[in-house]
N, C-alpha and C positions, 0 to 999 in steps of 0.2 A: 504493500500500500504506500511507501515511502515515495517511490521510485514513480507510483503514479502520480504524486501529491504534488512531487517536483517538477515532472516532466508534464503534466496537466498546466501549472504555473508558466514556467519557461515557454511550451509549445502556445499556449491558447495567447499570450502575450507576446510572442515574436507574428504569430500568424492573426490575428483580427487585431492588433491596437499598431503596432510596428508597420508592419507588411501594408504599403498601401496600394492603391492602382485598382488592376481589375481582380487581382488575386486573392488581395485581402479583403473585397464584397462578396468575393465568392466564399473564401473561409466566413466571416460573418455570417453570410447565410447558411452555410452549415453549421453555424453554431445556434442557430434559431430553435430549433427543438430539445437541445441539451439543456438551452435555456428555461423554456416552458417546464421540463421535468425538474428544475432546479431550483425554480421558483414555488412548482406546487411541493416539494419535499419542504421545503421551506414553514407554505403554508401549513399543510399537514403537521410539522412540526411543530408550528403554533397553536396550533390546536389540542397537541395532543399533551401538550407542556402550561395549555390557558394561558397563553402567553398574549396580550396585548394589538391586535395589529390594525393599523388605519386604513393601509392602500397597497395593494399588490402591482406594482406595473410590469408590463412583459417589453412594450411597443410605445414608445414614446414621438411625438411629433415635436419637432426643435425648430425654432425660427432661425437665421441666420440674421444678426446684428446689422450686420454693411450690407447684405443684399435683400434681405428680407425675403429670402427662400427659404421653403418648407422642406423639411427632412427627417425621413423616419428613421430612428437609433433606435435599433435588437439591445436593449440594456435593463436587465434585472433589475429590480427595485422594489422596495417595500418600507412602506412608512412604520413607525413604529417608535415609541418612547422608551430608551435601552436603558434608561434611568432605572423605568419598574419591572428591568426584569433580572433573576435571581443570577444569581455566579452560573448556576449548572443549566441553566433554563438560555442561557446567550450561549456556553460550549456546545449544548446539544442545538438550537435552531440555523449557529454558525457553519458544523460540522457535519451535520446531517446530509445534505445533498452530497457533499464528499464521500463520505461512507457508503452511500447507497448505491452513487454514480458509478464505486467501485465493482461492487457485489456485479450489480446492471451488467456493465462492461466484462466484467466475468462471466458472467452469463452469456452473453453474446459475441464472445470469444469462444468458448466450447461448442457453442451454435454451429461457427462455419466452421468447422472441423466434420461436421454430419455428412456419412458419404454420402446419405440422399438428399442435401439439402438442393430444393429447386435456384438456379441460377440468379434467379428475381430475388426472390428472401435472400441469397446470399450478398447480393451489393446492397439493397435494404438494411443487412443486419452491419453492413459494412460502415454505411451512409451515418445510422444511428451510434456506435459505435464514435466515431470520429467526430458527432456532435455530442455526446456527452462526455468525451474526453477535452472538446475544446471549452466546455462550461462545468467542469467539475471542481475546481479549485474554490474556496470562500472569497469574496470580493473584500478588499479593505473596511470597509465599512461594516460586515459581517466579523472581521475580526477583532476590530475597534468597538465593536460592542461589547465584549469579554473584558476587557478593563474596564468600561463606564462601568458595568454589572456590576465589578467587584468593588470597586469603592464606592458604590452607592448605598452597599451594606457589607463592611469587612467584618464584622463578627458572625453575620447569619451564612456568608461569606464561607469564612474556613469551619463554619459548625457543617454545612455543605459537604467539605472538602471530608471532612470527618467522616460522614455519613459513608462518602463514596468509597472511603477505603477504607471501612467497616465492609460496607455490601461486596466489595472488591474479595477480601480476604476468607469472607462467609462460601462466595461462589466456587474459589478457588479451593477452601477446604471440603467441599461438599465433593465439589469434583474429586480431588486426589482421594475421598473416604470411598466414594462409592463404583470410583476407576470410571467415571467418565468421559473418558479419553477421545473418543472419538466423533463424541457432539460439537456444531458444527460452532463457531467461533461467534454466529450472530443469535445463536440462541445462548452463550453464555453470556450475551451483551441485554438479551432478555433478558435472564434470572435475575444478573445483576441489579437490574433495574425494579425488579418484582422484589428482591429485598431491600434495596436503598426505602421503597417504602414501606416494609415491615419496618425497619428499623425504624424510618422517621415516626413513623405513628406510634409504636410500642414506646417509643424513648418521652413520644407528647403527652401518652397515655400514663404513663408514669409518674411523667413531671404532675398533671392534673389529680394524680390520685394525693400523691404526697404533698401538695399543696391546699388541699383538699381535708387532708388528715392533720395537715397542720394547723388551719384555719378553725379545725372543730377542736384541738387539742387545745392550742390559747383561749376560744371560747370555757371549757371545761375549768382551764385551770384560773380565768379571770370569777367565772361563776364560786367558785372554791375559796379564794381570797375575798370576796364580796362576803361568804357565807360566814368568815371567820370573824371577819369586824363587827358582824352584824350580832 
């Protein structure tokens, strides 16, 4: 996944923002669909984290200043206040389309390998393939939301950080107890996930009881001290 992260970065920014002429309208417009899937993982992961969002744009229309011609720019975007969202809540909406665009692309790499694959799906699976590689990297903006996050609450912040390498060390032990070796890397990224919130709610459920216990214990022992004076 490195090796794509970098070369996804390096390629998609020599070939649509560098590369100009007719070569780099054309890369552009192969990146048009890597785009659309990059954006609804995005969405999807807003949703799936409640995270906040105002405005998704795929296709933007841009004036030109000194000529005052219209032009349509293929550029991802999404409105969004990074203020109110959590430390873990900006890594996962940031990272998401990367990790998935991978799996995708993994996918549709073992595809054209099929001896029957018909000639048509196979430039298709080719076409897609090479737009979701030239839009799988996080845009700056996407990544500059991962520090707003975190200093907008640096205690809930690494209590976060906490959680994940609690749920991190639970998955990893469950695995080596029960020799789960050979499940697949994006269902341990489930589990993960399925404990991060056992843990947060157990740990809330907790804190609520014992606060709870304590509130009725000072009540008790203020009633007790009332009873002695009296």
């Amino acid at each position: 996944m490195i090796f794509f992260i970098l070369f996804s970065y390096i390629i998609s920014y020599i070939l649509t923002r560098w590369l100009g002429g007719p070569f780099g309208k054309i890369f552009r417009m192969l990146a048009i669909i890597g785009l659309i899937i990059h954006e609804i993982i995005h969405l999807a992961a807003c949703l799936v984290t409640f995270a906040p969002v105002r405005e998704i744009k795929i296709i933007e229309r841009l004036q030109n200043p000194e000529s005052g011609k219209k032009r349509i720019q293929y550029k991802g975007y999404k409105a969004m206040d990074h203020e109110k969202l959590t430390f873990l809540q900006a890594i996962f909406i940031s990272f998401a389309p990367l990790v998935c665009s991978y799996y995708l692309f993994c996918y549709l790499l073992t595809q054209l390998f099929q001896p029957n694959l018909p000639v048509l799906l196979f430039f298709l699976n080719l076409i897609l393939m090479i737009s979701i590689f030239l839009s799988a990297a996080p845009s700056a903006i996407d990544l500059l939301a991962i520090p707003c996050a975190f200093k907008a609450n640096v205690k809930y912040s690494f209590y976060q950080l906490f959680l994940a390498a609690l749920s991190f060390f639970t998955t990893w032990y469950l695995i080596e107890t029960f020799q789960y070796s050979l499940i697949h890397e994006f269902f341990m990224v489930l589990i993960g996930m399925v404990l991060y919130y056992c843990w947060k709610y157990s740990i809330k459920s907790l804190y609520h009881v014992i606060r709870i216990f304590t509130i009725h214990y000072h009540k008790i022992a203020r009633i007790k001290s009332r009873s002695r004076f009296s």
